[in-house]
DOLOLUM-167952 format. One line per 8 residues: number of its first residue (from 1); for each residue x, y, z of C-alpha. Coordinates in pm, whole numbers. Each point is the difference from the previous one (the first is absolute). Layout:
NUM> X Y Z; ...;
//
This chain:
1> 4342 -3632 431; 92 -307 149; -301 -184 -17; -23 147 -383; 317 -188 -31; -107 -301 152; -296 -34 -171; 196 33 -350;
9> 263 -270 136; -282 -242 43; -169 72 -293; 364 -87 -173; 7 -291 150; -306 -127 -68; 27 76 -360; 331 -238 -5;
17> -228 -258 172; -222 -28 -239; 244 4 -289; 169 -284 193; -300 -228 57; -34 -238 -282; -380 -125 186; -96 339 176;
25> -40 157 329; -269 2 224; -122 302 189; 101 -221 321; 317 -63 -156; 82 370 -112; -113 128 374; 233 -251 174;
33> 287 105 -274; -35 363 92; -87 -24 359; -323 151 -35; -357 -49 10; -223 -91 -253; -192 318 -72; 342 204 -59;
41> 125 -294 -244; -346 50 -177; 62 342 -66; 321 -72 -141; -115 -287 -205; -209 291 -172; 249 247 -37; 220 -291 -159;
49> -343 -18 -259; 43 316 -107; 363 -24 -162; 75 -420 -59; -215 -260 -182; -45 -197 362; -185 -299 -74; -255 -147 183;
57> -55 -390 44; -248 -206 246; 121 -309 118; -303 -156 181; -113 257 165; 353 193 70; 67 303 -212; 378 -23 -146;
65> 196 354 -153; 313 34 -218; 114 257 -244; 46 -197 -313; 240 217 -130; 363 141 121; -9 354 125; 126 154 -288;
73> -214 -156 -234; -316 114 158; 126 344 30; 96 -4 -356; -317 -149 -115; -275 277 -136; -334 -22 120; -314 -29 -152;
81> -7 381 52; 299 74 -109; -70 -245 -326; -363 170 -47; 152 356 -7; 214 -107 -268; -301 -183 -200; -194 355 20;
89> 268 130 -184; 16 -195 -239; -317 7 -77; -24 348 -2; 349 23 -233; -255 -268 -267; -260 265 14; 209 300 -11;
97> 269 -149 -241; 277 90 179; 295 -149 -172; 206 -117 296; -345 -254 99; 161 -297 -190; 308 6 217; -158 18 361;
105> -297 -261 -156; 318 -218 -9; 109 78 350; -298 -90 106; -14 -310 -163; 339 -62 152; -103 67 360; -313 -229 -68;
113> 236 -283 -105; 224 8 303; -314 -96 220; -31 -380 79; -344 -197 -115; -145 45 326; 134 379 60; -118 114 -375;
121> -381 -172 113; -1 222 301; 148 332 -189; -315 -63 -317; -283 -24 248; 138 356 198; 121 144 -352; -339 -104 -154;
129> -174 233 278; 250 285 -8; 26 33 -395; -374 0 1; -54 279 253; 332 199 -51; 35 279 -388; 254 149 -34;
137> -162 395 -206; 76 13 -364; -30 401 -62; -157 130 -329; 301 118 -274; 139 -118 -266; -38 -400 -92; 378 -97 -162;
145> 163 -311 -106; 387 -44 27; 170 -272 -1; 173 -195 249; 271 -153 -224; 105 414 -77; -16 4 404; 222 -277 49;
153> 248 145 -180; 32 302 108; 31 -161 325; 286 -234 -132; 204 287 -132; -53 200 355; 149 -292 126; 287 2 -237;
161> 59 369 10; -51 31 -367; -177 238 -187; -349 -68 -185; -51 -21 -330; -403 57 -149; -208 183 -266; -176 268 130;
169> -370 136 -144; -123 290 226; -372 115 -82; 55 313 -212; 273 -220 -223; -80 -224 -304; 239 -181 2; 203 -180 249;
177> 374 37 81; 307 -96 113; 112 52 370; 266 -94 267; -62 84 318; 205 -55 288; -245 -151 248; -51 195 348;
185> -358 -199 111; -298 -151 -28; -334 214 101; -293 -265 1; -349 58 16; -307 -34 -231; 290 185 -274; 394 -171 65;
193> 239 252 -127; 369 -7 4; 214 286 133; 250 3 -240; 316 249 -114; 125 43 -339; 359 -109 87; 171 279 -217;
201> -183 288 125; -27 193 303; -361 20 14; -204 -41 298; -133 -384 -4; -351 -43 -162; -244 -247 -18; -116 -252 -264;
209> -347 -222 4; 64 -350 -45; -331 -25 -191; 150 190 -264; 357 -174 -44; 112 -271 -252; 274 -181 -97; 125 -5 433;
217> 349 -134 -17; 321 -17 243; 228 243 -144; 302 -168 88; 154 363 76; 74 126 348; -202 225 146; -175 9 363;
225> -97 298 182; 257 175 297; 60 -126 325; -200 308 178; -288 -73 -257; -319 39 240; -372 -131 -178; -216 107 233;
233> 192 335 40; -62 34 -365; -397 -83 33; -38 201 260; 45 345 -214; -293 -48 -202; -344 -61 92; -66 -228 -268;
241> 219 -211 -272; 147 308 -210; 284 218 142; -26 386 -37; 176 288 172; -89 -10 417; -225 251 98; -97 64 366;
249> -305 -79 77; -244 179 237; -359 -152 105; -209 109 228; -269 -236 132; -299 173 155; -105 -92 355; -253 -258 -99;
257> 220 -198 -177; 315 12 186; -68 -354 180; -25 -142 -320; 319 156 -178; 188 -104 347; -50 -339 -102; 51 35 -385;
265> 379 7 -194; 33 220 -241; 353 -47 -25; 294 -208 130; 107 363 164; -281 144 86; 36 253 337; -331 93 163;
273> -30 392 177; -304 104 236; -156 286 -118; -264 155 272; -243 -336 -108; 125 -79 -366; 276 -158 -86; 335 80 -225;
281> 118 -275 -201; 328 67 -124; 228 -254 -268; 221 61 -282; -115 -184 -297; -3 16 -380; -272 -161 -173; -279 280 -29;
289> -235 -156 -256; -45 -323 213; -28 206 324; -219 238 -147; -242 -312 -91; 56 -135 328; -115 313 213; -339 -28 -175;
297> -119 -270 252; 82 289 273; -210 266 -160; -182 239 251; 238 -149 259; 316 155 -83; 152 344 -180; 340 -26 -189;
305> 182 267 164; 335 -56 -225; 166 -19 -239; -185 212 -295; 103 -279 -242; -203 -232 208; -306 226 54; 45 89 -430;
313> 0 -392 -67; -347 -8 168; -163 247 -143; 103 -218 -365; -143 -296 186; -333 177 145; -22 122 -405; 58 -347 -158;
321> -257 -112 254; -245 221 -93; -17 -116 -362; -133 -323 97; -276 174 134; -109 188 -309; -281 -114 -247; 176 -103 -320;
329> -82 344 -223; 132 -157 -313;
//
């Protein structure tokens, strides 16, 4: 432990050195400042790599180091990692659509901008490489447009605590109309909806496509969801986007596939149970259309064992899918 220590005290102190120097440290000249020899400062020279912009100049044939930057710059500066990840997506939010792209496009414009000439140089040629080689999976479902002005204000009046104000056109109206919503959150993905409440009634909060609203406006009324007002609580008792009554559900994966399902979610809560060589799955979930879809992928693998509601939805599912096998007898 206390050579650990030491070890972190000199790398401290070498790190202040080379803020300090306004020409740069030799290795001679960081061994003689720590007391040590030359291949133990070289090892700490590359740790130091790792975390600070350390500059390298020659001066004849002398190598010089400094950190250009204070300490809590260079800890606060992303890396070309860390700025790539964020590119991918981006990218992937232009493909997808996703409605909240425009806002982290201009994050990432931001972070680009805080670089200096010679710092933004570096970060294109390792972004250039990254970007290339790095995707970021766009899933097959629906393709929507919504837009990011309607997102901005919902935003604004979740900041405001205020109520939202929009016309409304679900799929099975023809016509749109009039809602206010108290806002509760923002699910995003390829479809942004808004968990909203109608602020007179005690219904249970529902959700609303931003794809299909008009009109978005601040309210100007109060209205924010309660202090003990939990999001991912909320998610978490469906399997999918649309609420329903829980049900408890049972799987049972079959001993082939159990390595697999150990390493799968199927839900926020799932609990696994060893069963002789299968394995019970057990969560609480509404949702039974989306789940029912879902389980498809796991056919031959897996037997619903609960609820009947569940195994009932299936059997629709199995019928529907069935059609699109038939010859058209028309």
């Amino acid at each position: 432990m206390t050579k650990r220590l030491s070890n972190l005290d000199r790398t401290l102190k070498l790190v202040h050195a080379l803020t300090q120097s306004i020409e740069g440290l030799t290795l001679d000249e960081m061994a003689a400042l720590l007391e040590v020899n030359r291949r133990t400062v070289e090892r700490l020279r590359n740790v130091i790599l790792i975390h600070f912009d350390l500059e390298e100049t020659i001066d004849g044939r002398i190598k010089r180091f400094r950190i250009k930057d204070s300490p809590g710059r260079a800890y606060a500066r992303p890396s070309s990692s860390e700025v790539a990840a964020l590119q991918s997506v981006v990218d992937a939010g232009r493909r997808e659509g996703t409605v909240n792209t425009e806002a982290l496009e201009k994050l990432l414009s931001k972070i680009k901008i805080a670089f200096d000439s010679a710092e933004r140089r570096r970060l294109d040629n390792d972004l250039d490489l990254l970007t290339r080689l790095q995707r970021s999976r766009v899933a097959a479902g629906p393709a929507v447009i919504a837009s990011p002005e309607d997102l901005t204000a919902i935003q604004s009046a979740i900041l405001a605590s205020h109520c939202v104000d929009f016309d409304y056109q679900p799929d099975w109206a023809d016509e749109p109309s009039w809602r206010r919503v108290v806002p509760y959150g923002l699910i995003h993905g390829p479809i942004t909806y808004l968990v909203g409440k109608m602020p007179d009634r005690d219904d249970p909060p529902f959700t609303f496509r931003l794809d299909r609203m008009t009109d978005v406006r601040d309210s100007g009324i109060v209205g924010c969801p309660p202090e003990d007002w939990d999001l991912d609580a909320w998610m978490a008792r469906s399997f999918g986007i649309w609420h329903e009554a829980g049900h408890e559900i049972v799987l049972r994966v079959l001993a082939p596939a159990v390595d697999r399902a150990r390493a799968w979610r199927f839900h926020p809560h799932q609990q696994f149970e060893e069963d002789g060589d299968d394995l019970i799955v057990r969560f609480q979930s509404g949702g039974l259309f989306e789940l029912a879809n879902h389980l498809f992928g796991w056919a031959g693998e897996l037997v619903i064992e609960g609820p009947d509601a569940l195994k009932d939805m299936m059997e629709k599912r199995l019928a529907a899918a069935q059609t699109m096998l038939r010859p058209d007898l028309s």
